[in-house]
N, C-alpha and C positions, 0 to 999 in steps of 0.2 A: 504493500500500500504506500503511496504518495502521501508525506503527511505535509510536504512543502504545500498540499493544496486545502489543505484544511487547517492549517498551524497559519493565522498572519504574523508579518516580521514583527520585531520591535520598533515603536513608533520612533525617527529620530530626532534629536533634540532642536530646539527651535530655533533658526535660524536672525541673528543679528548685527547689525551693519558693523564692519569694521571701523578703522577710523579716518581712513582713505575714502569711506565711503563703500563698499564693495560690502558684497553679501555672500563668506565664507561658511559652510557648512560643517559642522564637525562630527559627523558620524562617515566613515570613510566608506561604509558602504551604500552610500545615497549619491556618488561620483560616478553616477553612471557613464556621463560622456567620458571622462580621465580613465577609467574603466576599458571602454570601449577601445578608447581610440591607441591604447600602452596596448593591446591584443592586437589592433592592427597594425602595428609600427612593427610589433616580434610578428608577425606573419611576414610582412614585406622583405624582413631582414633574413629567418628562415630560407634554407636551401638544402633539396636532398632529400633525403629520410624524417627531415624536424620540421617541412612543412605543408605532410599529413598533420601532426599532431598541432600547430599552429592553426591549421584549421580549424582540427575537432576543436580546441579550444577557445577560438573565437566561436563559433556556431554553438557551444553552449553558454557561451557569457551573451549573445545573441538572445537564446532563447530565456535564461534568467531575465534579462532585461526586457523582453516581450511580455513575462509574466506580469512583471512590475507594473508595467505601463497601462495592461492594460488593466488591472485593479486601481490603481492609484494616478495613473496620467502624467504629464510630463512633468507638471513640478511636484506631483506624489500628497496633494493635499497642502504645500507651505503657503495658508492665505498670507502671510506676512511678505514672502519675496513677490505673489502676485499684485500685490497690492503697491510693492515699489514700483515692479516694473513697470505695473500701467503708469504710475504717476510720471515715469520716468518717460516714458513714450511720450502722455500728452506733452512734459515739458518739451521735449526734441521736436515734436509736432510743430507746437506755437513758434518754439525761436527760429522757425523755419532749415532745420537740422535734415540730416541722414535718417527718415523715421523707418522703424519698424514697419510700420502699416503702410506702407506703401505701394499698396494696392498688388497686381501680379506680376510685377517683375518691370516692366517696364518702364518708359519714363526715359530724362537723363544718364547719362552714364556715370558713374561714384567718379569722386576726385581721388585722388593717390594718396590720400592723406585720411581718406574714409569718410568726405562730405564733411569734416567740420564738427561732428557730434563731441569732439573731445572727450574727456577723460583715460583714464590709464587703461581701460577696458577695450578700447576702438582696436588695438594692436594683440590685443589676446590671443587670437586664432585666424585663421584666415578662412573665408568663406570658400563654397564648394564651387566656383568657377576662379577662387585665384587671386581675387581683390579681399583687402581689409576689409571685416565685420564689425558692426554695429548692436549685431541680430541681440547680444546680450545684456547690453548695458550695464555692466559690472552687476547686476545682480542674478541672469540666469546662466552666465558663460557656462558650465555645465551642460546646461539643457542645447545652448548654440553647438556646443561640442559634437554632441549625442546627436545631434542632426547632422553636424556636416560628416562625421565618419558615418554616418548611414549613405549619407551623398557619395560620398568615396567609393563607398560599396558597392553602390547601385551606381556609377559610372554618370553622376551629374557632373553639368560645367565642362572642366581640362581635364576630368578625372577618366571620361570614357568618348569612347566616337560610335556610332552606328555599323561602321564597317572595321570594328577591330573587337575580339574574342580580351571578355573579362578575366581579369586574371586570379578571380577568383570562384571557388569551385562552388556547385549547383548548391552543394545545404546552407553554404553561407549566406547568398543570396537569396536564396529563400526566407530563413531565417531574418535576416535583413530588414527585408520586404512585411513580412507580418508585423514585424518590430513598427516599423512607420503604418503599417495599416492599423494596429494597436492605436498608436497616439491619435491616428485621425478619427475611430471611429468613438474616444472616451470623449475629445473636444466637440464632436458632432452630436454625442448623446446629450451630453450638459452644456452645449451651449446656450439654451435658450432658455435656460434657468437661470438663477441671479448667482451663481459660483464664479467669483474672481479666478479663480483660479483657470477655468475654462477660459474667460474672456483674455488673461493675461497667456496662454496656450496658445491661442489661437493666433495674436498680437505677432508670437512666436513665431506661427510654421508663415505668416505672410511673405515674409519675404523668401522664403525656402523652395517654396511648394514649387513655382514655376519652374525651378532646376530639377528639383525631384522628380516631378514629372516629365520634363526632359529623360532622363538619367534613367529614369524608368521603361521609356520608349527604348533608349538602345539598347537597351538590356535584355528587351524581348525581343528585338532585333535578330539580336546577335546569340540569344537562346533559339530563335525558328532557325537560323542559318542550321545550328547544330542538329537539332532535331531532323535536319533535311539527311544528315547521313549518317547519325546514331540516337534513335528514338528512345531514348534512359527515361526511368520512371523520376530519377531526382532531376533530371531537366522537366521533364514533365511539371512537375510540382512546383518547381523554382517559375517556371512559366506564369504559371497560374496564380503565383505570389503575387506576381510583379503585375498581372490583372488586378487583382485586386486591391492591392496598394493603391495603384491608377485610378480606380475607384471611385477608393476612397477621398481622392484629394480631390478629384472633381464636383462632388458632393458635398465637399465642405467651401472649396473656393465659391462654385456657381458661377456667373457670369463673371468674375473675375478676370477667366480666363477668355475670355471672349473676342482678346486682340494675340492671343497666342495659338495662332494659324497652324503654323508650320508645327508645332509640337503637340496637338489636339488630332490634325491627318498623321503624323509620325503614329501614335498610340492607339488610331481607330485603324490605320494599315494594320498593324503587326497585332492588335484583335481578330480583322478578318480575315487573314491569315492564316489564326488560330482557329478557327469556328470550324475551318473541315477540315483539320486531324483526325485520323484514323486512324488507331489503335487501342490497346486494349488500357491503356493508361490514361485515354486523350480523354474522357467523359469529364474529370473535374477543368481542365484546363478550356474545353469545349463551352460550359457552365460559366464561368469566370471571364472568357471573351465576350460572350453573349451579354453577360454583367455590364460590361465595361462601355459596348454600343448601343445598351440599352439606358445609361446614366449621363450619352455624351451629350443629349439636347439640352441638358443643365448648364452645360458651358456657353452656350448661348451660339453666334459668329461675330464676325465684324461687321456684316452689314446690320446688325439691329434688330435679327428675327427673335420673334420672344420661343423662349424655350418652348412654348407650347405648342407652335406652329411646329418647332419642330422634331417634337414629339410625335404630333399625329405624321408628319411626312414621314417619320421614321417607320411608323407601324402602317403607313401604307405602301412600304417601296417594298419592307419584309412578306406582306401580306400578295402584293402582284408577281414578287420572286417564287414563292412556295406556290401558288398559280401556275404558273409557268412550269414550271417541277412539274407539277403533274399531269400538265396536259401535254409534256414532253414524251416523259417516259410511259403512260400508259392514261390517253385522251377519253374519256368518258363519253364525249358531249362534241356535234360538230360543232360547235363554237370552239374546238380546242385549234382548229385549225387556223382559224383568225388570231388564236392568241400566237402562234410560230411566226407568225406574218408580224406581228408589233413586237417583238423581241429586242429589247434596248444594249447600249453599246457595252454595258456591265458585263449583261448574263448571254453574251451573244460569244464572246468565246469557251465558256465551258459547254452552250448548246454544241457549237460544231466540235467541241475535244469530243462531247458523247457519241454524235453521230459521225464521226471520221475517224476518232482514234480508238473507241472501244468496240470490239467486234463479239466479246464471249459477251456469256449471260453474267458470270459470277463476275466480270468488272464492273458491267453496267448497274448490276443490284448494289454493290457495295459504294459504286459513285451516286444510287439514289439514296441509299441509307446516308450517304456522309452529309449528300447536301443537305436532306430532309431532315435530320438532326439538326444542323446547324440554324436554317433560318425557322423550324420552328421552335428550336432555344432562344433564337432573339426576340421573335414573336412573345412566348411567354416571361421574357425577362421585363418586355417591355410595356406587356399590358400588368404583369403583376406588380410595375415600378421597380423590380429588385435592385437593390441596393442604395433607394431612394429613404431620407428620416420620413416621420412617421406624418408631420405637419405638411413639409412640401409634399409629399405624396397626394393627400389630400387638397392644395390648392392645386394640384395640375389633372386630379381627375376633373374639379371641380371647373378648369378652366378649357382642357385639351378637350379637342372633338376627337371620338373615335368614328375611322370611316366604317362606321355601322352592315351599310350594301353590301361594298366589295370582301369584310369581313365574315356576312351571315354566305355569301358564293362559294367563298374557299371553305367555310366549314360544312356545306354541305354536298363539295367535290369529297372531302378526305371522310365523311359518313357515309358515303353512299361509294367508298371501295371497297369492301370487304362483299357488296353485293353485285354489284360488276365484274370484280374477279372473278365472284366462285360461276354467276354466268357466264363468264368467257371461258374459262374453265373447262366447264361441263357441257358445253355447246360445242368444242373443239374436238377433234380426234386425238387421241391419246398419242401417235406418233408427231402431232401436232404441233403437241404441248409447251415444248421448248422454243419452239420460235420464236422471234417478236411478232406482236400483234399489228396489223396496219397501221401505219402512222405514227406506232408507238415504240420504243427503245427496250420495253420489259416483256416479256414473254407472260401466257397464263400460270405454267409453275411457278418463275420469280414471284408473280404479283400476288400469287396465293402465298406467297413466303408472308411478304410484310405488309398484307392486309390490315389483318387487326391490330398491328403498329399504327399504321395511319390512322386507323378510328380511333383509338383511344389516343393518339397527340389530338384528333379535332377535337376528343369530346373534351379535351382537357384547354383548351384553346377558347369553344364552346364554353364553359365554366367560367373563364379567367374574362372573357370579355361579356358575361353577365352579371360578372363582381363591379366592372369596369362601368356598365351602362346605369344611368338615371332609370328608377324605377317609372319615373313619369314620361317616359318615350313611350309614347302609345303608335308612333309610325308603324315599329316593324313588331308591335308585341304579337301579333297570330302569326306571324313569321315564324319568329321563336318559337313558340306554345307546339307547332305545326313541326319545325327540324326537332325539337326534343321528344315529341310524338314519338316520329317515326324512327327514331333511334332506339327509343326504348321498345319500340315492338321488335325490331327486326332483333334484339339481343334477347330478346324471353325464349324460352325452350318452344319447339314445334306444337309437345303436346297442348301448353297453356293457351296458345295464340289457337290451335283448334279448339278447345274447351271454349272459350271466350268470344272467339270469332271464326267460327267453322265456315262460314261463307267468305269470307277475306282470306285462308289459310285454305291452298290446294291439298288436296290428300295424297299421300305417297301412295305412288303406284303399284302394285305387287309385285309387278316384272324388277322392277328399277332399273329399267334401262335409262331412266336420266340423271339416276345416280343422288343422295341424296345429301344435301348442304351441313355444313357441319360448323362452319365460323363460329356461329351464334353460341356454341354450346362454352365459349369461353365466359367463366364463372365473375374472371375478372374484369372482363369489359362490362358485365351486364349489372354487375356494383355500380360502376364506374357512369354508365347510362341511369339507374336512378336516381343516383345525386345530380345528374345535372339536371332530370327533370323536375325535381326540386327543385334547383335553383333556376330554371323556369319561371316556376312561380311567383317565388319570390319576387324577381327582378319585375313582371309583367304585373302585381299584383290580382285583385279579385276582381276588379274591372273590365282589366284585357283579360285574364283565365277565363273568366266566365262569360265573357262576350260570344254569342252566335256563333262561330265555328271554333274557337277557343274552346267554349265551354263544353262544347261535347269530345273533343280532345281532351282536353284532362280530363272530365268524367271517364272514357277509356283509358286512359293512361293511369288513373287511379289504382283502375280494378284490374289493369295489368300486375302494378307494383303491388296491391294487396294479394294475387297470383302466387306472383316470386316469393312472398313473405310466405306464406302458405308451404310453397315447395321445401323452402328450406328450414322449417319449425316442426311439420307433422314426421312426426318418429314412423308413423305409421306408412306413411308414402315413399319414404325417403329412397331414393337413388341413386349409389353416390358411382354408378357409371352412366347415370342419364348425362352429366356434366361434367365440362373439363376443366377441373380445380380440387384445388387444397382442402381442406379442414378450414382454414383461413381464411380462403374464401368465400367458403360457405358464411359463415359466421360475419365477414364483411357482407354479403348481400343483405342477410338478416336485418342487420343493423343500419344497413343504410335505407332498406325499406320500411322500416319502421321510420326513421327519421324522417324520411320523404312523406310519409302518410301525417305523421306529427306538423310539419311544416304545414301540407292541406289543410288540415283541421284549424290549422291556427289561422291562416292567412283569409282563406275562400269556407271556411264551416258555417258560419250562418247563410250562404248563399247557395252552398251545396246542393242537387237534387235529394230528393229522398232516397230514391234507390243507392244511388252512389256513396253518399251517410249510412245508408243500412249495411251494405257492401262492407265497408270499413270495422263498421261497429260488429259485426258478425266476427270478422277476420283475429280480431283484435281479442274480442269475447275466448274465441279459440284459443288464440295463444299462448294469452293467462289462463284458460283453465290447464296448460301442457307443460307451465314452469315449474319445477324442483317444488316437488310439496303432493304435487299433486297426481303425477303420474310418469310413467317415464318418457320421459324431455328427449327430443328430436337432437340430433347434432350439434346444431347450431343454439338452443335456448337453456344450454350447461353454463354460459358464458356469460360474465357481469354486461361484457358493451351490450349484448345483444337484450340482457334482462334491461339493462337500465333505459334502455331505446323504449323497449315496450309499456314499460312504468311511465316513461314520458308523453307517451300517445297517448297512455290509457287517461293520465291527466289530462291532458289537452281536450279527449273528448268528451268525458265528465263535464267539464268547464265550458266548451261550447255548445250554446244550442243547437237546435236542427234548424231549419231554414222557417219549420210550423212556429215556432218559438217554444216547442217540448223540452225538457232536459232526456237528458242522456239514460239509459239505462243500463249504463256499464260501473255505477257507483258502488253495488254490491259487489261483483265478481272484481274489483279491479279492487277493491278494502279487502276481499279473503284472499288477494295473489298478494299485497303489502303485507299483511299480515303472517302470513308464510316463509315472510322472505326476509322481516325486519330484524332476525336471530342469525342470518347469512354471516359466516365467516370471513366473506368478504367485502371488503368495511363500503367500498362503492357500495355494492349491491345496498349494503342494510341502510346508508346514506339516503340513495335514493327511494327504498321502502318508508323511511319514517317521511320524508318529504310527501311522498302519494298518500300517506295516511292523513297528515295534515290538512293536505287539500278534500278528501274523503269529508271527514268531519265538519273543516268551513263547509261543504255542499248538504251535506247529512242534516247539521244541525240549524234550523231557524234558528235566526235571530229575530227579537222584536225590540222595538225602542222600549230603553229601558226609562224606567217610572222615576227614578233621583238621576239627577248628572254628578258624577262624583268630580269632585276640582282637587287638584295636587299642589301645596303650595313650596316654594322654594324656599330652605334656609339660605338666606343670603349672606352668611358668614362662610359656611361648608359648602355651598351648590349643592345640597341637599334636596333630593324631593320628598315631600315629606308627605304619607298619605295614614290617613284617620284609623288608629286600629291597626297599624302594619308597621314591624319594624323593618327598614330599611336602610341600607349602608350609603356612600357617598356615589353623588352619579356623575360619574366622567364625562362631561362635551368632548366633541372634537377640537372644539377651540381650546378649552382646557388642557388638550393631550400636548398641541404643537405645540401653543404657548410654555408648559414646561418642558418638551424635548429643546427647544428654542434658548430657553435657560441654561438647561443644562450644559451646552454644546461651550 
């Protein structure tokens, strides 16, 4: 066991001005930068056999110092040194000095002497492109340190070039890299709290950042060069650092950076670059680029476009590329053909690499897999905001248009491949099978490979851009209600959609000479299909749900997902070779059909049909009578998510009327399944029973206006409430609690 991760240091002692003026620390282990940069001076000097071990030992003082930072941040909590050094800024500010804050890099060039800022601190260290620093002002030198040997590392300034191999090795740089991704993501957490100490952080990395970020680009430079003829999992990782890193400083500068051109295209190249690596390492580093050009419209350009503009450009140029994809390799739709003909000057030379230079099958699938990962990582980086704080997130959904159209077309080309295939498929001749299909680059076997890949990135795409949309978009909401429909039927088992819809569900033929589909019976797509038709609803609320072709779509789409919940709870039906999945699976569809029915009830319940209420309330009655207590429990309802899924509907539809204005008649079976289950071992499970018991009883017992109003008066010595007849201890406000943690501090 680690107890470094459960043991914090000792706090060190508090830091005050010398007499020079300067602000010297006296716990020698708080000298991170001095630290740092005595590891890098014995590496450089090392030679031979002694600098392996110069390495390992910077790349653990590396990592010690990543720890550090990212609990405590770059001055580690000294509100006393952040407190000079602002002061210190504004003074350097007003007297028109060499300021810290000066914005991202730009500007004048430094005088040789350091701009004039004076004091004995100006000549300390020298900055990461080569000229005198200011960055510390005699009271954070340490901390200027600790950045500019990170600089060194990661090849900022004179320290590195693009077309020259770092000279130090993949863990270092790695390590490095998360060291500075640490500091930038503690000052982005807290900056927007009243912590000096963040605000004097921040003061800090200003004038750094735009080297770093430089420094950063060569670095992945000159790691893809490597990667081009030795694919190492520590370059891999070292990559994916240095994404991230990049990041992170973009996300803390913002439009800062908005006049630094050249090194914004330097670090979204050697991103795209990175996006179609294939190997068996590239998946984090894939992740990580995708990050990196989905966080670059925060930097803004130089002409002036607001981040948001080019946000939505972003997720429309990814969204006509992944288009394109697929009307390349395997066209659906004669309109795929008009899209060949509009082919822009980007994606026009991998089109002719595919059709000129790959001739087998297994190139072309593996160049469809690389691309297909790649831009729909970006896609989801950039609708989910990844790597965006939690505030600006929120004003750029609230500001950005998503192209709504051309996003619901691509996601219902990549839902409606797993049904195309298996038709093309099974329409073809078996000696056939291998060919490419007309017009298209992927054969019916290939396209059978990564069918239900492609369905589950849309429905996951599908999801992410209904998190993304205003619930009060009533344009395309039957749109929606309509592709999440027919997604979730096409993934329910054959026999449920004949039970349900025997006229819309052809019968298999006895011969089977057309052979019979089999996609659908994946366990994990068809989880993955009810949560989005959840969110569905959600997004469209009870208005668009329930509207005219809407409404009778989820009405069937309901009594599908109460289907599946069925399939996979009765012990008695169970088949665990009707379908192709796990034990885990199972227990996910469970759970998520429950929750998709809980969602209904809560959202669209008093507007619900009767039948489609009864439907539920049946399904659900079932269920609970089949949990642990009662009889022996199906597969999937051995398990807390799946009990506690059920316990939650069962509340929800206690709680909501019928559409008559009836209450619910699941209050008795749904208090004896609580009650069963509030002795459960496991403490979820007995959590969520006493919860349903509660809500029971509020439903159970009237209440009638009571005959005295009882008044509580306050000791206003104690905060005391004081009630007639009752003893009682002191009662805690909120305001009370902060007010003495506030104290205390």
């Amino acid at each position: 066991m680690n107890f470094s991760l459960l043991t914090p240091p000792k706090p060190p002692a508090p830091c005050k001005p010398e007499s020079d003026g300067r602000y010297q620390t006296k716990d020698a282990t708080s000298l991170l930068g001095r630290t740092l940069a005595s590891k890098l001076s014995a590496m450089k000097k090392a030679d031979g056999g002694t600098s392996n071990v110069a390495a390992h030992e910077l790349a653990s003082t590396l990592s010690e110092i990543r720890m550090i930072l990212s609990r405590k941040g770059l001055l580690r909590g000294d509100a006393i040194r952040a407190e000079a050094f602002l002061t210190k800024v504004s003074e350097t500010s007003g007297s028109g000095g060499n300021s810290s804050a000066g914005g991202s890099g730009g500007g004048k060039r430094r005088k040789k002497d350091g701009g004039g800022s004076g004091g004995s601190s100006s000549k300390a260290f020298n900055f990461v492109d080569g000229s005198p620093s200011t960055v510390g002002h005699g009271i954070a030198d340490d901390e200027g340190l600790l950045l500019i040997s990170l600089g060194r590392i990661l090849g900022a300034g004179k320290a590195g070039k693009s077309n020259e191999s770092s000279p130090f090795p993949d863990v270092v740089i790695q390590e490095a890299s998360e060291a500075l991704l640490a500091i930038c993501r503690h000052v982005t957490t807290y900056l927007s709290s009243t912590s000096r100490c963040s605000s004097a952080e921040y003061e800090l990395l200003l004038p750094t950042c735009p080297q770093l970020l430089s420094g950063l680009g060569n670095t992945a430079t000159n790691l893809l060069s490597v990667i081009q003829s030795d694919a190492r999992a520590s370059t891999m990782y070292a990559l994916a650092s240095c994404h991230r890193a990049a990041s992170s400083i973009v996300n803390l500068m913002g439009t800062r950076l908005s006049r630094s051109t050249s090194t914004m295209d330097k670090i979204a190249s050697s991103a795209l670059e990175s996006l179609f690596l294939a190997n068996d390492n590239s998946k984090h580093c894939v992740e990580a680029a995708a990050a990196l050009l989905a966080i670059r419209p925060l930097a803004g350009n130089a002409d002036g476009v607001p981040p948001a503009k080019l946000w939505t450009d972003a997720v429309l140029r990814a969204t006509r590329s992944l288009t394109l994809l697929l009307n390349i390799f395997f066209p659906m739709h004669k309109s795929a053909l008009k899209a060949r003909e509009a082919v822009n000057a980007d994606d026009k030379s991998w089109v002719d690499f595919v059709e000129r230079s790959l001739t087998t099958q297994a190139g072309r699938t593996n160049e469809f897999v690389r691309r297909f990962e790649g831009y729909s990582t970006v896609l989801k980086s950039l609708l989910d905001m990844e790597g965006y704080d939690g505030c600006r997130a929120e004003s750029y959904v609230a500001f950005a248009s998503v192209p709504l159209g051309n996003f619901l077309d691509l996601v219902e080309l990549m839902l409606a491949f797993p049904s195309a295939a298996e038709a093309r498929y099974l329409s073809t001749k078996p000696r056939l099978r291998g060919e490419p299909i007309k017009n298209g680059a992927l054969s019916p076997n290939s396209a059978m490979i990564v069918a239900n890949e492609v369905k589950y990135c849309g429905l996951e795409l599908f999801g992410l851009v209904l998190s993304a949309t205003n619930t009060s978009s009533l344009v395309h909401g039957g749109r929606i209600i309509r592709i999440a429909y027919n997604s979730l039927q096409s993934c329910c088992s054959y026999a449920l959609r004949r039970s349900i819809d025997p006229v819309g569900t052809p019968a298999i033929r006895a011969d089977g000479k057309r052979g019979r589909r089999w996609l659908h019976d994946s366990l994990h797509l068809r989880s993955k299909s009810v949560k989005v038709f959840g969110s569905a609803i959600l997004t469209t609320g009870p208005s668009v749900a329930l509207a005219s072709e809407g409404g009778s779509l989820v009405a069937k789409g309901l009594v599908f997902v109460s289907g599946c919940l069925l399939e996979q709870t009765n012990a008695a039906d169970a088949d665990p070779e009707a379908d192709w999945g796990t034990l885990v699976d199972r227990i996910e569809v469970a759970s998520a059909c429950a929750d998709t029915l809980n969602i209904a009830i809560a959202v669209t319940g008093p507007y619900l049909e009767s039948s489609t209420r009864s439907t539920i309330e049946s399904v659900t009655a079932t269920c609970l009578s089949d949990l642990p207590g009662y009889s022996i429990p199906g597969p999937a309802l051995s398990y807390s998510s799946t009990i506690c899924s059920l316990l939650r509907l069962g509340s929800s539809c206690v709680c909501a009327p019928w559409s008559d204005g009836a209450a619910s008649r699941l209050t008795g079976p749904l208090r004896s399944a609580a009650e069963s289950l509030k002795g459960s071992k496991d403490h979820e499970v007995s959590s969520a029973a006493y919860s349903t018991l509660c809500v029971c009883d509020a439903i159970m017992a009237p209440r009638s206006p009571p005959m005295m109003v009882v008044t509580r008066s306050v000791d206003a010595a104690s905060g005391t409430a004081i009630t007639p007849g009752e003893k009682s201890g002191r009662t805690f406000f909120s305001s009370d609690i902060l007010r003495g943690i506030e104290a205390a501090r």
